[in-house]
C-alpha positions in Angstrom: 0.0 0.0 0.0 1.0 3.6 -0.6 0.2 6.7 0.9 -0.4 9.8 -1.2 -0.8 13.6 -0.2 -3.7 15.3 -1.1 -3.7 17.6 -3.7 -5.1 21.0 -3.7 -8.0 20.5 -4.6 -8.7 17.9 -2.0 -10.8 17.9 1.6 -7.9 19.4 3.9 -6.3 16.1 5.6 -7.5 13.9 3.2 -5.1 11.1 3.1 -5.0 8.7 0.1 -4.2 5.1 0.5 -4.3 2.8 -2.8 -3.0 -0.5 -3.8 -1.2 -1.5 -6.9 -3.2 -4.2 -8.2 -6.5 -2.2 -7.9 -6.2 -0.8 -11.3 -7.0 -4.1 -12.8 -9.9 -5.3 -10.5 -10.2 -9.0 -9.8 -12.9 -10.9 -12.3 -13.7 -13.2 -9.5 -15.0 -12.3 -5.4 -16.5 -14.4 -2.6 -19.7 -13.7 -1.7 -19.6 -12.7 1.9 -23.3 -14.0 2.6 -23.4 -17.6 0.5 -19.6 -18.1 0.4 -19.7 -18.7 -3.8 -16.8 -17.5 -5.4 -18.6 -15.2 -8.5 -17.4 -13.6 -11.5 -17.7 -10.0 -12.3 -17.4 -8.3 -15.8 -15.1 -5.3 -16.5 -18.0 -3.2 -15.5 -19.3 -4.7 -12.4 -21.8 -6.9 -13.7 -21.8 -10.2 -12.4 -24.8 -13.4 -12.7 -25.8 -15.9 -10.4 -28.2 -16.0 -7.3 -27.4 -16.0 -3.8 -28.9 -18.5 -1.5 -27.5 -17.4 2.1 -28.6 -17.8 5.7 -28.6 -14.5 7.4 -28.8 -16.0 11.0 -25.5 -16.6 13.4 -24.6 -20.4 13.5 -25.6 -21.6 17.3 -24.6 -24.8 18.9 -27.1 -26.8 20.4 -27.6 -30.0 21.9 -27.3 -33.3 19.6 -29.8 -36.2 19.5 -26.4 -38.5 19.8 -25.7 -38.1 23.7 -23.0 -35.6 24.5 -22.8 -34.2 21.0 -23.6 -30.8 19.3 -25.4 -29.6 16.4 -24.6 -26.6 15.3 -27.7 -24.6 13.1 -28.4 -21.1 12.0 -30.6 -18.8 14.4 -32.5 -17.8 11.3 -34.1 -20.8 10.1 -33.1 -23.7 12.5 -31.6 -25.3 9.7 -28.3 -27.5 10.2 -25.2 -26.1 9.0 -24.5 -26.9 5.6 -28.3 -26.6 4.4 -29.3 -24.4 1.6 -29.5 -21.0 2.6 -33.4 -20.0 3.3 -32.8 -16.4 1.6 -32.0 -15.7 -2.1 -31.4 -12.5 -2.9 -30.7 -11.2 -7.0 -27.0 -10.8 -6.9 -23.8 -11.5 -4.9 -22.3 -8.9 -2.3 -18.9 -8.9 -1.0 -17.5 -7.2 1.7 -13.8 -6.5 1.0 -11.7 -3.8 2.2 -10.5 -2.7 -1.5 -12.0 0.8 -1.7 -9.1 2.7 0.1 -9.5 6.5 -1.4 -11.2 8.8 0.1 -9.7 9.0 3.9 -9.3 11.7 6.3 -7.9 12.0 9.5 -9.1 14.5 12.1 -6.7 17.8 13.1 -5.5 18.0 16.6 -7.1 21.3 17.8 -7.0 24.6 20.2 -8.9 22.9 23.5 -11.8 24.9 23.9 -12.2 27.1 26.8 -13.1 24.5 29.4 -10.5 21.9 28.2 -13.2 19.4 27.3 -12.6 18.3 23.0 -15.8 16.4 23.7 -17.7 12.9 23.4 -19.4 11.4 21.1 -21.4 7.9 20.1 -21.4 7.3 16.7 -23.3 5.0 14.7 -23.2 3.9 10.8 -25.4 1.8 8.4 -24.0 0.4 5.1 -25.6 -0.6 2.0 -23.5 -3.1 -0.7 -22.4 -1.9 -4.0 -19.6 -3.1 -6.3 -16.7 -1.6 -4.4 -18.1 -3.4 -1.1 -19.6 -1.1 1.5 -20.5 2.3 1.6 -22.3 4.2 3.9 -25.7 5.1 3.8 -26.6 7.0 6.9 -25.0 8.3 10.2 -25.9 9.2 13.3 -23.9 11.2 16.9 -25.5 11.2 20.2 -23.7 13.5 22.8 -23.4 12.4 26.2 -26.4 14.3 27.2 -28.5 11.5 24.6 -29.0 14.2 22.1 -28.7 13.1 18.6 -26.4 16.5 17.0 -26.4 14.8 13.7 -28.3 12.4 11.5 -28.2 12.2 7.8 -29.0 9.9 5.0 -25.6 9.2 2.7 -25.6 8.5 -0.7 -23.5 6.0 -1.8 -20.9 6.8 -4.7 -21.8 3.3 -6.4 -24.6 1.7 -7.6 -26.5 -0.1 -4.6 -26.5 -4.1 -4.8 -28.1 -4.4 -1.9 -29.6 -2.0 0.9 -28.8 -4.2 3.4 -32.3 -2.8 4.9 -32.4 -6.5 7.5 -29.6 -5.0 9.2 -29.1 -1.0 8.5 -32.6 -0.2 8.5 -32.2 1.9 5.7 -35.0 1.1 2.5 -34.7 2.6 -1.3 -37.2 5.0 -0.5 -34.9 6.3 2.3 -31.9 7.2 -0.4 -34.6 8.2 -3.1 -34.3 12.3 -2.8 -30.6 11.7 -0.7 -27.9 13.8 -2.1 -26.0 14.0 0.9 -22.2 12.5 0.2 -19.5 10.8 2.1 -17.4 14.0 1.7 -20.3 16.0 2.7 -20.2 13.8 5.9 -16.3 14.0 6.3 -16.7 17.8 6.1 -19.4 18.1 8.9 -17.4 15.4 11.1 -14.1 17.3 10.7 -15.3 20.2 12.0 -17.5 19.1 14.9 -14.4 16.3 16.1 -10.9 16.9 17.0 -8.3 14.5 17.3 -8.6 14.3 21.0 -12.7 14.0 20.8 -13.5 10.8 22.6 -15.7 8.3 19.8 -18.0 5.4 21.2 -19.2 2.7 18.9 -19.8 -0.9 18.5 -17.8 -2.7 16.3 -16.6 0.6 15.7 -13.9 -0.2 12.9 -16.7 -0.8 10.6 -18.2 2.9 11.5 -14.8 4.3 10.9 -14.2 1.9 7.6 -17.4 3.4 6.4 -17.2 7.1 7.0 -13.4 6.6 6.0 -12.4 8.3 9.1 -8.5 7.9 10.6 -9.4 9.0 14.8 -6.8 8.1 17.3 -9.2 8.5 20.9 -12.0 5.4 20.0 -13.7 3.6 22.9 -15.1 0.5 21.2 -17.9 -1.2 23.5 -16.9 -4.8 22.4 -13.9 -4.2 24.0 -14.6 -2.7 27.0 -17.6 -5.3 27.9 -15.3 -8.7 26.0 -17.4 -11.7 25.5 -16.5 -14.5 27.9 -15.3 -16.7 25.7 -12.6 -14.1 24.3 -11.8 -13.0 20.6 -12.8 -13.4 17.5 -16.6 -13.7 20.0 -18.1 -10.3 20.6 -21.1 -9.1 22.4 -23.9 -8.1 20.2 -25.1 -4.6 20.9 -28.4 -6.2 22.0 -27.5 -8.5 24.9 -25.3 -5.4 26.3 -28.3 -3.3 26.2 -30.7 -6.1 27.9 -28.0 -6.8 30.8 -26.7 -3.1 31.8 -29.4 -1.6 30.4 -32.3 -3.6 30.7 -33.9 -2.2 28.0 -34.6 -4.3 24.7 -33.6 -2.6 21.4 -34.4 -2.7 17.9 -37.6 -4.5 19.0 -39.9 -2.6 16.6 -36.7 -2.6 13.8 -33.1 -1.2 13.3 -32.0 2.2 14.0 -29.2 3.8 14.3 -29.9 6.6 16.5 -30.9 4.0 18.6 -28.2 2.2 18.3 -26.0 5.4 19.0 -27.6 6.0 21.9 -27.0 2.4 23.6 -23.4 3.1 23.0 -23.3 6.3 25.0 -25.5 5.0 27.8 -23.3 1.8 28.1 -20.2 3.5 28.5 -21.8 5.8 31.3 -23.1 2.8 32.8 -19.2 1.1 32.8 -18.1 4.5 34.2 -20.4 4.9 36.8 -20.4 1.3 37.7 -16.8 1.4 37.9 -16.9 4.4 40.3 -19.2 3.7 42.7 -18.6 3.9 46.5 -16.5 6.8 45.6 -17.9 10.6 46.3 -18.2 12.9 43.2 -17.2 16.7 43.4 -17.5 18.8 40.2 -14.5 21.4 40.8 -16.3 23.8 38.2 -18.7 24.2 35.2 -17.8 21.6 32.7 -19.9 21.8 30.1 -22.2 18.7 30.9 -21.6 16.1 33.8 -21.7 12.9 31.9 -19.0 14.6 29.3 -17.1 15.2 32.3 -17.1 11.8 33.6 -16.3 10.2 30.7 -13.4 12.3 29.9 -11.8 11.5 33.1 -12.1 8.3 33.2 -11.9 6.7 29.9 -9.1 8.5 28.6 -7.2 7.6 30.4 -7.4 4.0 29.3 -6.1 5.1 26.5 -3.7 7.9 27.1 -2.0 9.8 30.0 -4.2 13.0 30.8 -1.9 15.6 33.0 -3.7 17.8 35.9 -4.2 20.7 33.9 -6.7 18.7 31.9 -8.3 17.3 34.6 -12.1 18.9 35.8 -13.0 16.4 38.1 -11.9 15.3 41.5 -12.6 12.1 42.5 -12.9 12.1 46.7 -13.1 8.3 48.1 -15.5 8.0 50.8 -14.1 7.8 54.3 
């Protein structure tokens, strides 16, 4: 891979990362929902159904004694069976669409310190270059969504991906926003030391195309018991530390958003109780606060200049 500086006529901190071989595109992909392996003509057009299962692959108890089936959540079927969806055409989900990025600019701290927090959330659609993104939403710590916009994709949409993103045809129909109109808006709102939430949060920053070193992903800070490559779905978290059930009446992503930021002021809070709060001034929003204080420093070393809460231990 190589990285290019933007010209002048691109987004200020764009950062342009190609690979060699992508000027000749491969004729063949895997499907990332059927596993076929599918051809693809010069110009993107490819032939051939897909007959996937769009359920996880659970383990369950065997008729032999002691052993396991394993079958997928979506149609009880046993793994191996024809898949119970077809949809028109392949997808795939490869990483080969690597123009486009922007990192955000270290900043003047406002005037109380704070370079904020934010829960992000991103739905993608599939086209022929993989995923783009087709809507985003950020929640502050206060639960307030400050933006929420419909994306259009550069490419030809394959497949909405509507099951999981939420996000129909009609949605897009009259969209005109674009990724770069996103980057814009995000670039000025973030700095380099804003504090992102997210859930799987890679994929959010894959799809908005987004280099940010200060990320709190919440599969990572609530790990699934049985360790990597498992994760926690954003569901479960929300039924256990939440109790609340989400995306019972469908998928959405300010929803979604939202879970994020109340789970990590639910770790915070969790993690801090028995201790005796004591705001030393006007910060510009409690939970903001709280979060800056103590998840940062997970990440980084935050000095006492920086610091606008003081933490008294009950006696």
């Amino acid at each position: 891979m190589r990285i290019c500086k933007h010209s002048a006529s691109a987004m200020p901190g764009t950062v342009r990362a190609s690979w060699s071989h992508h000027r000749h595109p491969a004729s063949r992909r895997t499907c990332c929902r059927c596993g076929k392996i599918y051809g693809v003509t010069p110009t993107g057009k490819q032939t051939g159904e897909c007959h996937y299962h769009f359920g996880r692959v659970l383990s369950h108890k065997g008729q032999v004694l002691g052993g396991l089936e394993r079958r997928y959540s979506c149609c009880e079927g046993v793994l191996g069976s024809p898949g119970c969806q077809v949809a028109k055409l392949h997808v795939h989900d490869q990483k080969e669409n690597l123009e486009g990025f922007v990192k955000t600019f270290v900043k003047f701290p406002p005037h109380n310190g704070n370079h904020g927090v934010f829960a992000v959330n991103c739905e993608v659609c599939y086209t022929a270059k993989g995923l783009e993104l087709t809507r985003v939403t950020v929640v502050d710590p206060s639960l307030h969504v400050v933006y929420d916009t419909f994306v259009k994709p550069d490419e030809e949409v394959i497949d909405y991906n509507t099951r999981f993103s939420g996000v129909a045809e009609d949605d897009l129909k009259d969209t005109k926003t674009s990724i770069r109109d996103v980057q814009a808006i995000l670039l000025n709102l973030f700095s380099a030391d804003t504090i992102l939430i997210g859930h799987s949060f890679e994929h959010s920053l894959y799809a908005l195309k987004l280099i940010h070193p200060s990320v709190v992903d919440t599969t990572v800070m609530f790990p699934h018991r049985q360790g990597l490559p498992h994760k926690r779905s954003l569901e479960s978290l929300a039924a256990d530390c939440l109790q609340r059930t989400i995306q019972d009446d469908g998928h959405s992503s300010s929803e979604n958003a939202t879970a994020c930021m109340e789970l990590v002021l639910w770790k915070v809070k969790d993690d801090l109780k028995g201790r005796k709060l004591c705001f030393a001034h006007d910060t510009g929003g409690a939970a903001a606060a709280l979060l800056s204080l103590h998840v940062l420093p997970c990440m980084r070393r935050i000095g006492d200049k920086d610091s606008f809460l003081i933490i008294v231990p009950d006696a």
